[in-house]
N, C-alpha and C positions, 0 to 999 in steps of 0.2 A: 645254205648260208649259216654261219657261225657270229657268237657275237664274244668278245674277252672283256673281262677285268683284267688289267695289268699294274700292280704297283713297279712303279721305279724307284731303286736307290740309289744315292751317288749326290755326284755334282750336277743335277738335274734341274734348280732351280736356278732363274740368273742370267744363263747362258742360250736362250733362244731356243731349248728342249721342247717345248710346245709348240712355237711357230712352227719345227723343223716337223713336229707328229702332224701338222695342220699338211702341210707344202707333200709331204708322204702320204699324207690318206684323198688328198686330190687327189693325186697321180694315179693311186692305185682305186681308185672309186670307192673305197670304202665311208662309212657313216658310224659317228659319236661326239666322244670330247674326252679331251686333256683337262685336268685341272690342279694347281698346285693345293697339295697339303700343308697344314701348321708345322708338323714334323721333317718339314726339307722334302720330302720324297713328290712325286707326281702320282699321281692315278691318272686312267685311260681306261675306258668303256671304245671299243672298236669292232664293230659290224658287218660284213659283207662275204663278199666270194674270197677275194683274197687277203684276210684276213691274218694267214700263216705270215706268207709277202712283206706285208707291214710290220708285223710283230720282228721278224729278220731283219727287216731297215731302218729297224729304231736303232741298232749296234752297227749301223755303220759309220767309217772312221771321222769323229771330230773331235781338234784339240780342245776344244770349251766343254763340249759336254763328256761325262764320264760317269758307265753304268757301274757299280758296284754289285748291284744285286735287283733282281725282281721276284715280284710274286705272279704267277698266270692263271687266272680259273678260266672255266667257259659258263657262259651264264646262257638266259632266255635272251632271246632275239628281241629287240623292240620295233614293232611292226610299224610302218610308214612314217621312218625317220629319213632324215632329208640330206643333210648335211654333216660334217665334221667341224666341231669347235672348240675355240679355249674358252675355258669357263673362269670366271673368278668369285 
């Protein structure tokens, strides 16, 4: 199991960029959270087995959202987390 930090840049906030990380980490079983920055960008902490999966399906094709640029580290795991959410 892996767990990411992910900054997003772009047109990320506005445009349902978090629902879409929520409705993708269902799918894919993973565990964290989305949460908008002051500075326009999103941060994402994301969890599990297929974690690479998610990280790839954040770049698929939508006219509203538009990545510019990310940053990716891998961090520590956080051990008996549950779910994926947006945070505010």
């Amino acid at each position: 199991m892996k767990r990411y930090y992910i900054v997003y840049k772009g047109r990320v906030q506005g445009v349902g960029f978090r629902w879409k990380l929520m409705m993708l980490a269902d799918q894919l079983n993973v565990t964290g959270f989305a949460r908008n920055l002051d500075n326009g960008d999103v941060e994402v902490e994301v969890q599990g087995e297929d974690v690479d999966a998610f990280f790839k399906g954040t770049f698929s094709q939508d006219h509203w959202i538009r990545i510019d640029d990310y940053a990716i580290k891998e961090i520590p795991v956080v051990e008996y987390e549950k779910n994926f959410s947006v945070r505010y």
